[in-house]
C-alpha positions in Angstrom: 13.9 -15.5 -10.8 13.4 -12.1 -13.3 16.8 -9.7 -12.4 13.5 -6.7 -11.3 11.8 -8.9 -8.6 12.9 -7.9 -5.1 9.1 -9.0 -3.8 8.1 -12.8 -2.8 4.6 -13.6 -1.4 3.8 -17.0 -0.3 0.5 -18.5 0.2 0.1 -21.9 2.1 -3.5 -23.6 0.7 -5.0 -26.5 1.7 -8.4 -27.1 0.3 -9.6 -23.4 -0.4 -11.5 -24.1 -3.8 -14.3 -21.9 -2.0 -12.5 -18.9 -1.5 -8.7 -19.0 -3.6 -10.2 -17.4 -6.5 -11.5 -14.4 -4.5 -7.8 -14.4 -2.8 -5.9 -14.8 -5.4 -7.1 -12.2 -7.9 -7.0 -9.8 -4.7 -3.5 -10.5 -5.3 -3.0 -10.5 -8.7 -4.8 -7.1 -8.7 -2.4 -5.4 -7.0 -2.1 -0.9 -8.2 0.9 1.1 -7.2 2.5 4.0 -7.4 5.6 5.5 -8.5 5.9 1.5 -10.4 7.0 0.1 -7.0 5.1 -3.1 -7.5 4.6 -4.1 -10.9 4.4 -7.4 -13.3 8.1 -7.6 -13.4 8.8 -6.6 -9.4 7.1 -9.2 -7.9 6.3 -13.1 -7.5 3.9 -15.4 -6.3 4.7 -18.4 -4.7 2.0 -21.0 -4.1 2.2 -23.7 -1.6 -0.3 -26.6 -2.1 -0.5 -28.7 1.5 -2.2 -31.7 -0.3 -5.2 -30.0 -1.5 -7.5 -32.9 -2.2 -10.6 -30.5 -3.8 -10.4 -28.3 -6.4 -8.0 -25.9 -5.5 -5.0 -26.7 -7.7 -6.8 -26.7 -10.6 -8.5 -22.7 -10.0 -4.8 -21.5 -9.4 -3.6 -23.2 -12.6 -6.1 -21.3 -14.4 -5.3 -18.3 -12.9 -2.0 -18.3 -13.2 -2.3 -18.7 -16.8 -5.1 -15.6 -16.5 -2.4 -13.2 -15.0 0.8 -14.8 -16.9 2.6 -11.6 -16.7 3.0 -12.6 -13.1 5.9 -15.2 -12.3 3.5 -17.6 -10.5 5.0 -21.1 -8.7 3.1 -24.0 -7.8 5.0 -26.2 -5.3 4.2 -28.9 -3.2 4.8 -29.5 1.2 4.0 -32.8 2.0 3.8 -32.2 5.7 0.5 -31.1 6.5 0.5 -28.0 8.4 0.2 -24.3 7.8 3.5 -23.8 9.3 5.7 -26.1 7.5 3.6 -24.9 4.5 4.8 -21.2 5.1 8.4 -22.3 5.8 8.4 -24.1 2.2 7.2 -21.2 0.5 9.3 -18.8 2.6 12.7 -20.9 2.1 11.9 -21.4 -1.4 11.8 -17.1 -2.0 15.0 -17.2 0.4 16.9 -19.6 -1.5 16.1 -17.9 -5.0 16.9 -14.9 -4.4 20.1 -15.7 -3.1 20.9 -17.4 -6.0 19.9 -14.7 -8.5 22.1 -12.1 -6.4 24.9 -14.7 -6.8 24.6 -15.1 -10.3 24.2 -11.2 -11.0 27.1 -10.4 -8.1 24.7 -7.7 -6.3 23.2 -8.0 -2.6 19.4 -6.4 -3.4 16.9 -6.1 -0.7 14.3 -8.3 -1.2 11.7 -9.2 0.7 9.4 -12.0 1.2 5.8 -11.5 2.1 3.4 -14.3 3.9 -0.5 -14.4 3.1 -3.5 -16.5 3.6 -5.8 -18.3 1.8 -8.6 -17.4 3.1 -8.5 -13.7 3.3 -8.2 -11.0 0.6 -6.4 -8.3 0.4 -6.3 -4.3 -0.8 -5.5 -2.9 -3.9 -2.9 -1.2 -2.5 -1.7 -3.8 0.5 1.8 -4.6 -1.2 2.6 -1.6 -2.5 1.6 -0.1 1.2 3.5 -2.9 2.5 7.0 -2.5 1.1 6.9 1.4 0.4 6.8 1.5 4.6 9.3 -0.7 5.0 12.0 0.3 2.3 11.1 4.1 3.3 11.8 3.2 7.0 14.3 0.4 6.6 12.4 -1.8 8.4 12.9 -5.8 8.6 9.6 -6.7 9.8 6.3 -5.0 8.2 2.8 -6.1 9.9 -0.7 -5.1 8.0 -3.7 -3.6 9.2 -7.0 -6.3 9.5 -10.4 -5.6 9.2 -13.9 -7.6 8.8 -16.2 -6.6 6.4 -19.1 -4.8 8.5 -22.1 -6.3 6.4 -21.0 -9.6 7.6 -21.4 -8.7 11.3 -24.7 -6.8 10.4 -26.8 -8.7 12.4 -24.3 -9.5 15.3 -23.8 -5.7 16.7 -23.0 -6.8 20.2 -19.9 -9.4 18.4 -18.8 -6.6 16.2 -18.5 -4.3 19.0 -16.2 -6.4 20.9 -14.4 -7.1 17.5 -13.7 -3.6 16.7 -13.0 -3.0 20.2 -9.9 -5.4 19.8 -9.0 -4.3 16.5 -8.6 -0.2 18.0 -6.1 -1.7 20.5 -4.3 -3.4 17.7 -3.8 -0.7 16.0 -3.1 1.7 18.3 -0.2 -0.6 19.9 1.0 -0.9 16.3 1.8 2.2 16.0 3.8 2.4 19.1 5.7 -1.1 18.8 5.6 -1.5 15.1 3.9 -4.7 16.4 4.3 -9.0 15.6 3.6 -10.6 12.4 0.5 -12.8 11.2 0.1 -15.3 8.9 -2.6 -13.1 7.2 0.1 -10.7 6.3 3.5 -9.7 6.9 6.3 -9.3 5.3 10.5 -9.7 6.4 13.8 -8.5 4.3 15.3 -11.7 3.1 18.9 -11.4 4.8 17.1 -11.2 8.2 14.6 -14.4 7.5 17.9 -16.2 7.1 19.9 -14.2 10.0 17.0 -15.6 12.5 17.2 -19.3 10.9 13.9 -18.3 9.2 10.3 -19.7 10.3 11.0 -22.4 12.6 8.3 -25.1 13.1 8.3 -26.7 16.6 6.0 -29.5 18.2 4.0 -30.5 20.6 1.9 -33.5 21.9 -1.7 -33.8 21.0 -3.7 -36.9 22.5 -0.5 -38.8 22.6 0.8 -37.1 18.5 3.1 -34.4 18.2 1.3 -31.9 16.4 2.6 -28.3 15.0 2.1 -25.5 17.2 0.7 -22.9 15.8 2.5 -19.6 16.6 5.2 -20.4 13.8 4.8 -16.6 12.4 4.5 -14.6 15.7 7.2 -16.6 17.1 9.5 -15.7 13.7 8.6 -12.3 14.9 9.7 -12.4 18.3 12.9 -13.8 16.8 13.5 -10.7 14.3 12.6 -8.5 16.7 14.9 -9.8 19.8 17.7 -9.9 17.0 17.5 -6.0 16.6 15.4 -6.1 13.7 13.5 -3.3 13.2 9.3 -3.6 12.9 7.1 -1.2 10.9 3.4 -1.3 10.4 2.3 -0.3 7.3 -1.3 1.0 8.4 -2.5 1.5 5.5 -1.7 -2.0 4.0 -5.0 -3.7 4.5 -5.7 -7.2 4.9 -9.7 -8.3 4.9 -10.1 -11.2 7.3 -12.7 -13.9 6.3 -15.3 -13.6 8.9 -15.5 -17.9 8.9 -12.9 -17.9 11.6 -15.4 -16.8 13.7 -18.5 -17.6 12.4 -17.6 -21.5 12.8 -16.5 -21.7 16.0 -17.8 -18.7 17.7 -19.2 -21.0 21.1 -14.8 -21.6 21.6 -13.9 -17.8 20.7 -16.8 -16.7 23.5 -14.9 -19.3 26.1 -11.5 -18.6 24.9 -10.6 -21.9 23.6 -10.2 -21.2 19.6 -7.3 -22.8 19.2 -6.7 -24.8 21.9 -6.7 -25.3 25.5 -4.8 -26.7 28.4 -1.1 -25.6 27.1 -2.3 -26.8 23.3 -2.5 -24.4 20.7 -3.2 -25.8 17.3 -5.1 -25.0 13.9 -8.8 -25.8 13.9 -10.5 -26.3 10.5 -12.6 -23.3 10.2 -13.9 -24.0 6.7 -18.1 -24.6 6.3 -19.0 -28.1 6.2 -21.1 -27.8 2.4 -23.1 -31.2 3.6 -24.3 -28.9 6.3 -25.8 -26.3 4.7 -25.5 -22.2 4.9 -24.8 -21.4 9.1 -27.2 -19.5 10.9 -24.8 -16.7 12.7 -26.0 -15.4 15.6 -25.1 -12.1 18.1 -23.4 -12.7 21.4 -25.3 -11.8 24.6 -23.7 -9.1 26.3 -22.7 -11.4 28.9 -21.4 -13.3 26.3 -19.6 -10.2 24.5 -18.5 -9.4 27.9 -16.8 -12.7 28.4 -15.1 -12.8 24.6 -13.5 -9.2 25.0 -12.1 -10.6 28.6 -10.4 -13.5 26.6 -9.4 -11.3 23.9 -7.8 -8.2 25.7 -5.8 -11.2 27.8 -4.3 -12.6 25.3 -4.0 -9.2 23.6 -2.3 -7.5 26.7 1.0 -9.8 27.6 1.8 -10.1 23.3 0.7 -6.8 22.1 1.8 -4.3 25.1 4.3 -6.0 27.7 6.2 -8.3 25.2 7.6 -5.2 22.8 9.3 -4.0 26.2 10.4 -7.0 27.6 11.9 -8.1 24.2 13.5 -4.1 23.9 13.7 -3.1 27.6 15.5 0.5 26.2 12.5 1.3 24.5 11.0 1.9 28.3 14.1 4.6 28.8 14.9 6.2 25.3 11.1 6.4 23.3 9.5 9.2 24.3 5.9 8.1 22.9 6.6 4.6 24.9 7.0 6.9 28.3 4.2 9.0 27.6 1.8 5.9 27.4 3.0 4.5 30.3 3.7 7.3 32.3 7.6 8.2 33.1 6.8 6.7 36.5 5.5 3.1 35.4 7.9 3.2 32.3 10.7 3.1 34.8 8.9 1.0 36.9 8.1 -1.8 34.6 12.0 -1.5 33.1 13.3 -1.9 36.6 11.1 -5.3 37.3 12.0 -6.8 33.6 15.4 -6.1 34.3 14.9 -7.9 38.2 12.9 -10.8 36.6 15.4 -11.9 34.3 18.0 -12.0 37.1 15.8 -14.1 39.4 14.8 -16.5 36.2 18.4 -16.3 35.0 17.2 -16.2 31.4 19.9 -14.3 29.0 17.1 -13.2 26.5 13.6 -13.8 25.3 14.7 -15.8 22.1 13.6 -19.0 22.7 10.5 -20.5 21.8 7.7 -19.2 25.0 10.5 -18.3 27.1 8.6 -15.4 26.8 5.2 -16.9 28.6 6.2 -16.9 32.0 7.5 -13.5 32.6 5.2 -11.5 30.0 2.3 -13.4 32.1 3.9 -11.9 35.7 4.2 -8.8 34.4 0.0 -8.6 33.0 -0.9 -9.4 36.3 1.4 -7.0 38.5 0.8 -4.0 36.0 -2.5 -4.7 34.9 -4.0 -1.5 36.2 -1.5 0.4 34.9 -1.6 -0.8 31.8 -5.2 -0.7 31.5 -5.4 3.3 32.7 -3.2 3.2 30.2 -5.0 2.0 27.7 -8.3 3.6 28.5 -6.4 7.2 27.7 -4.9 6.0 24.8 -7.8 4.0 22.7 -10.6 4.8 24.9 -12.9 4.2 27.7 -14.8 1.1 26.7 -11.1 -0.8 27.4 -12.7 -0.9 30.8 -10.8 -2.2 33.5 -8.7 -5.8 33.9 -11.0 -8.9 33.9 -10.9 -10.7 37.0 -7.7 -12.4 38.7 -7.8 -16.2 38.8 -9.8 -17.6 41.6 -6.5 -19.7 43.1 -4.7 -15.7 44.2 -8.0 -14.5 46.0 -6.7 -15.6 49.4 -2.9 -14.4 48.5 -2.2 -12.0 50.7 -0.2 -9.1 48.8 2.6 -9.8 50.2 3.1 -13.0 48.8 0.9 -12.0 45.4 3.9 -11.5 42.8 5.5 -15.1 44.2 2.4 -17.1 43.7 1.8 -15.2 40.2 5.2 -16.5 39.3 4.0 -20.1 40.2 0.8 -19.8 38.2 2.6 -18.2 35.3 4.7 -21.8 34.7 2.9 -22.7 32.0 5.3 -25.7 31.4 4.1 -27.0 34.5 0.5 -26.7 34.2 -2.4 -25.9 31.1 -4.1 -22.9 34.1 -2.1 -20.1 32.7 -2.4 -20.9 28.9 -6.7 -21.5 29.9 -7.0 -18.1 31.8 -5.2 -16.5 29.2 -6.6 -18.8 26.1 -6.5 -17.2 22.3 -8.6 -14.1 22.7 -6.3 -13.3 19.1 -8.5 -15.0 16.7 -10.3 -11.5 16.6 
């Protein structure tokens, strides 16, 4: 590793000879200011996932196109995005260690994830680090958008797209937010504090299978470790529309990645034997039933996890309050603090412990939240989606004890389906 680099990015590929040109010069492309990012400041790090098309030979060529950037090809036998990442990730780790050893400093550096199939900014790195070196932060998230022309002929779709992407951003800003494979970036000494991206399992028709939240749970870990999360706003990431083009019938009925407790990757790439896709618009019954998945599963990760991972923030940030309200903001700190008592969990650490309790607390301050939400990004949020048909007959009383029993998603797939992957938006 060059003495000046103090920036890693990692891509994971598997079979992207379609679209790793367009990503990779994104990347290569990368303007600054002030020098931050240069030739000499930072590295890429490729990850081939036994790419069987093309793909190995493009990056080859470009790497020798843009030589003045320190490019490495290296191999992860086990297929799957998330050992792929961890590779790359570990790799950057474990080099950077070593040139801080060898030069007897202990630099910042940090080590950035990105996907294959998306292209980024001019300015996405330098965006990217400048927030987080100016605001010390160990965990930087991007901004993601979808190029409008692609969605030109889909209003209804985009609508509900955008819709999503405002409350993303908006709780962002507030939070400082979880990380995405698309793009996000840690501070080395804190990817190895948290044991870095860990990959766990889980059973798939009778296979264990990677689940696929490897990068928001890394998050989760930073960020219940005391790390400190910054968005970077104006770091921009362009997300390749394909991920819902392709399966758009499974984004409308919330099962994108997965359903009945599963959640795995799904391969999102156009079949060429098929033929060009002909995209259609969602009905607004349709849109109405995507935004529903996708404001559930935004909700419990995007709104009630940062508190439940930080209770403080509910008592000491003054933005947090005001969003809330000083009334629900106490409110919502007092039941966190009573639900971890009666569940007897120590901290939100471990992988999904957070599932149960962020799930409870959607459903007993989903109004709340919601009028919340409506001030905040706007009055299209609209109001919760509907409860689950098995609480109708609950009588109040009893409705935050039967919540908890429906919130078990170890015992039962009913959570995970009401709340499905809304996220792939």
């Amino acid at each position: 590793m060059r003495d000046t680099t103090f920036v890693s990015v990692v891509l994971p590929v598997f079979n992207e000879g379609t679209r790793i040109t367009s990503a990779l010069e994104s990347i290569y492309r990368q303007s600054t200011l002030r020098e931050l990012i240069t030739c000499g400041s930072y590295e890429l790090i490729i990850v081939d996932n036994n790419s069987t098309d093309n793909s190995v030979a493009q990056i080859n060529a470009l790497a020798a196109k843009y030589s003045s950037v320190d490019t490495h090809i290296i191999e992860e036998k086990v297929q799957g995005v998330s050992s792929a990442r961890k590779r790359g990730m570990d790799y950057a780790s474990f080099r950077a260690k070593a040139r801080d050893s060898r030069l007897g400093t202990r630099n910042k550096h940090y080590i950035v994830s990105a996907d294959a199939d998306c292209t980024v900014d001019a300015y996405w790195l330098h965006h990217l680090i400048d927030k987080m070196v100016k605001e010390d932060g160990d965990l930087g998230t991007c901004k993601y958008y979808y190029n409008k022309k692609s969605f030109r002929q889909r209003p209804n779709l985009f609508r509900e797209i955008e819709k999503t992407l405002r409350c993303r951003d908006f709780s962002f800003k507030l939070f400082g937010g979880f990380p995405d494979g698309k793009g996000f970036a840690v501070e080395r000494e804190f990817y190895e504090k948290v044991g870095g991206i860990e990959i766990f399992y889980q059973l798939n028709k009778g296979r264990f299978v990677e689940h696929l939240s490897d990068d928001w749970d890394f998050g989760i870990k930073v960020v219940a470790c005391g790390g400190k999360p910054v968005y970077a706003e104006e770091s921009r990431v362009q997300v390749n529309s394909r991920r819902i083009d392709i399966i758009l019938d499974e984004v409308i009925t919330g099962a994108a990645y997965g359903k009945d407790g599963l959640i795995f990757m799904k391969d999102v790439r156009p079949d060429p034997g098929i033929g060009k896709k002909i995209l259609r618009d969602t009905t607004e019954e349709q849109s109405k039933q995507a935004w529903f998945y996708s404001i559930k599963d935004y909700v419990p990760k995007n709104i009630i996890l940062p508190a439940l991972l930080n209770p403080k923030i509910l008592i000491d940030n003054v933005e947090v309050r005001s969003f809330f309200t000083a009334l629900v903001a106490d409110r919502l700190y007092q039941r966190i603090g009573a639900i971890k008592h009666e569940m007897r969990l120590i901290d939100f650490k471990a992988i999904h412990s957070y599932k149960t309790p962020s799930y409870r607390l959607y459903f007993e301050f989903r109004d709340e939240i919601f009028a919340a939400l409506r001030r905040a990004v706007g009055d299209d949020v609209g109001f919760p989606p509907a409860l689950p048909a098995c609480v109708d007959n609950v009588s109040s009383a009893d409705f935050n004890r039967f919540v908890w029993y429906f919130c078990e998603d170890r015992e039962s797939g009913e959570a995970h389906n009401y709340f499905a992957n809304g996220g792939v938006f």
